[in-house]
SEDOTI-424373 format. One record per residue (C-alpha): residue in three letters; residue number from 1; y, z, x. Coordinates in pm, 1 decimal. Example, Ala and Ser with C-alpha at 12.3 -4.5 7.8 and 13.67 -1.06 7.14 Angstrom:
<atoms>
<atom><aa>ALA</aa><i>1</i><py>-450.0</py><pz>780.0</pz><px>1230.0</px></atom>
<atom><aa>SER</aa><i>2</i><py>-106.0</py><pz>714.0</pz><px>1367.0</px></atom>
</atoms>
This chain:
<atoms>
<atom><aa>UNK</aa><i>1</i><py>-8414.2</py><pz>11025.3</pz><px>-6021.6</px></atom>
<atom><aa>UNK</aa><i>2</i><py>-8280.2</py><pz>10972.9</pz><px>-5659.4</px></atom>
<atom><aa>UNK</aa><i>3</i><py>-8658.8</py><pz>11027.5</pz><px>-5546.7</px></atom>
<atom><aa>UNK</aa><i>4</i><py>-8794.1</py><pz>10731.2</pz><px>-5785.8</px></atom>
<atom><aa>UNK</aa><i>5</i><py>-8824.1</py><pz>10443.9</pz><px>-5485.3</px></atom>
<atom><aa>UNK</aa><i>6</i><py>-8843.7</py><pz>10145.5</pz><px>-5767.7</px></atom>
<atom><aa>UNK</aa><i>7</i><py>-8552.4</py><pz>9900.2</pz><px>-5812.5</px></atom>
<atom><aa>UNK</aa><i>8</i><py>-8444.4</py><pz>10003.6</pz><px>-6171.8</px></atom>
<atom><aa>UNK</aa><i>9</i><py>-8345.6</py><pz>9760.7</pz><px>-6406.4</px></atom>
<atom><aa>UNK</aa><i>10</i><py>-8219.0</py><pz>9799.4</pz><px>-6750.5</px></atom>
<atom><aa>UNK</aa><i>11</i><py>-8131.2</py><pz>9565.1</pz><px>-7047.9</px></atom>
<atom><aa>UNK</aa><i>12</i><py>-8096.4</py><pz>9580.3</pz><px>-7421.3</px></atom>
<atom><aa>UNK</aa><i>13</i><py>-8185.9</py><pz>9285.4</pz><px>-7679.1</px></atom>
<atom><aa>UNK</aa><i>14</i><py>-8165.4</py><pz>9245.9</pz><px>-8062.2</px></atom>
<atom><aa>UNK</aa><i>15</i><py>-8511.4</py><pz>9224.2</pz><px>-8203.7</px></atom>
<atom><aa>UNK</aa><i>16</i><py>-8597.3</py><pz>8854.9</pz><px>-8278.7</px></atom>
<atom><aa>UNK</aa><i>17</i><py>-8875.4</py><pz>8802.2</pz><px>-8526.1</px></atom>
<atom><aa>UNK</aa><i>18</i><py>-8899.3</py><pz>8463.2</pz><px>-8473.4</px></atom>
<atom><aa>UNK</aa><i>19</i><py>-8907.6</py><pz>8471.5</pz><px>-8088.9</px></atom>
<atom><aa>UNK</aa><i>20</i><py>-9182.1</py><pz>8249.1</pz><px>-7889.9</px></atom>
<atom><aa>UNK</aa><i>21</i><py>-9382.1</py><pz>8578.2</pz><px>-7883.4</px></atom>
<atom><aa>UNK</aa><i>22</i><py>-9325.2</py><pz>8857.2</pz><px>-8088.1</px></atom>
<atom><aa>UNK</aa><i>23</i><py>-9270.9</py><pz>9140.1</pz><px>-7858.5</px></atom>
<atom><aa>UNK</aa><i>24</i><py>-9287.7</py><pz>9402.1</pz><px>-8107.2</px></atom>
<atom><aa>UNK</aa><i>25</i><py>-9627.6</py><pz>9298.5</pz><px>-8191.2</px></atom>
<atom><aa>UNK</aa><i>26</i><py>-9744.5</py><pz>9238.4</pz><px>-7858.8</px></atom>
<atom><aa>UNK</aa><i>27</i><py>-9655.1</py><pz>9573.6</pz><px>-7706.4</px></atom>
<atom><aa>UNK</aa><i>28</i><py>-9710.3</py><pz>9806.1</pz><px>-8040.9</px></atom>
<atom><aa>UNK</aa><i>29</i><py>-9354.4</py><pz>9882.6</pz><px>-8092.9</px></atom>
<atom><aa>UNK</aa><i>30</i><py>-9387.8</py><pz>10103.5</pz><px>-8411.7</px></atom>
<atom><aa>UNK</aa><i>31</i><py>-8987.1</py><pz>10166.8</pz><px>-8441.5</px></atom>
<atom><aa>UNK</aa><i>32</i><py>-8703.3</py><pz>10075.0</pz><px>-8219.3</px></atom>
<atom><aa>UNK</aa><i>33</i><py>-8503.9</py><pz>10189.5</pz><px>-8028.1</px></atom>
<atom><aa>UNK</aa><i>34</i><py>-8795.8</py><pz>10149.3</pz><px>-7740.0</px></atom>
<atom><aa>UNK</aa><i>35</i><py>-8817.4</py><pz>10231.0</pz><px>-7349.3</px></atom>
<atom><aa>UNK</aa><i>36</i><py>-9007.9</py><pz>10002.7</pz><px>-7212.1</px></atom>
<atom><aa>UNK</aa><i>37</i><py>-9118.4</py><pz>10065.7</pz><px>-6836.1</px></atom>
<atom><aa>UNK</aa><i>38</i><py>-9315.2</py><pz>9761.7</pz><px>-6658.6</px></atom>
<atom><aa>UNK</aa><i>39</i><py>-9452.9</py><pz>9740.8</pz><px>-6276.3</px></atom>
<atom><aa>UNK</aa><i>40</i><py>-9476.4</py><pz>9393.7</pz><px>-6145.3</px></atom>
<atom><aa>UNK</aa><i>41</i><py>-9742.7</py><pz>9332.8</pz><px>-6344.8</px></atom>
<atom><aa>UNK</aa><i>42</i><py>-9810.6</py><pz>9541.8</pz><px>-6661.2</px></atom>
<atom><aa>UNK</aa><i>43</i><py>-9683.6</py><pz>9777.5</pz><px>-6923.6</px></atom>
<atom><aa>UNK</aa><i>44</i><py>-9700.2</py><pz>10114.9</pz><px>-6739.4</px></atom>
<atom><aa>UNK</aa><i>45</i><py>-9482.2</py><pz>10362.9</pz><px>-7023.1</px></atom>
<atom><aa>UNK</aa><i>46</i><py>-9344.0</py><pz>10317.2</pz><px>-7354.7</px></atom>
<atom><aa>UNK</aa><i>47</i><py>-9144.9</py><pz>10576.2</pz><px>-7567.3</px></atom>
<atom><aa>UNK</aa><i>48</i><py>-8885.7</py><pz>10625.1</pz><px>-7791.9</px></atom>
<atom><aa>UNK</aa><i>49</i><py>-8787.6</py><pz>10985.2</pz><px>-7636.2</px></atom>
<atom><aa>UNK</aa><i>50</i><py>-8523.7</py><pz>10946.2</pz><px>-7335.3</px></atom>
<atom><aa>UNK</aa><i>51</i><py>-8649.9</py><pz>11311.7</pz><px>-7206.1</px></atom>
<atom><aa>UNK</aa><i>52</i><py>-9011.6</py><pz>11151.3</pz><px>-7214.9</px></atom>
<atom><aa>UNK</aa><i>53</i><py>-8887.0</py><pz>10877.2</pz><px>-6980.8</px></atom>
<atom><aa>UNK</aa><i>54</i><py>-8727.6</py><pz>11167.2</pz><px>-6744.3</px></atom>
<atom><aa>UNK</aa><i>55</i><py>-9038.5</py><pz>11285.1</pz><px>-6740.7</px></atom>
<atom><aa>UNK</aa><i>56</i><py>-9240.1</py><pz>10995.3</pz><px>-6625.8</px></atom>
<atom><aa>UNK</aa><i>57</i><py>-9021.7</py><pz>10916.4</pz><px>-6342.6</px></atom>
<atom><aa>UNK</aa><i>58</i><py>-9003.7</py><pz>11312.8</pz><px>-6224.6</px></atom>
<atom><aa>UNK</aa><i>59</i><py>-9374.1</py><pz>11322.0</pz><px>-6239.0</px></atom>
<atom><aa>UNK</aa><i>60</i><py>-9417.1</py><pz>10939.8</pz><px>-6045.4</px></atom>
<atom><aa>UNK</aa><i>61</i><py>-9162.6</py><pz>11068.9</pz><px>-5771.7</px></atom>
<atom><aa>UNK</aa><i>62</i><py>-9379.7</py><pz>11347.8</pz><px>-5671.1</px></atom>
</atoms>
């Protein structure tokens, strides 16, 4: 991880139904917990799998 150059920043929220958007529907969350990984601009990995995220910031290092 000491290779990914990206300013990480994590943070946890109950999931509000009734939000101004619904963020489960708006990003396909089909069950929760979720990892949600965003660039400046986009959705760029999802998972439920902590290994899978690993894995996405090994392979984005190289």
């Amino acid at each position: 991880m000491e290779k990914v150059e990206q300013e990480t920043v994590m943070t946890w929220r109950p999931y509000q139904k009734d939000y101004v958007v619904d963020y489960k529907e708006e990003l396909n969350v089909e069950k929760f917990p979720v990892i949600l990984v965003f660039n400046r601009e986009e959705l760029v990995f999802k998972t439920n799998k902590v290994e899978e995220l690993y894995e996405f910031f090994k392979n984005r290092a190289k």
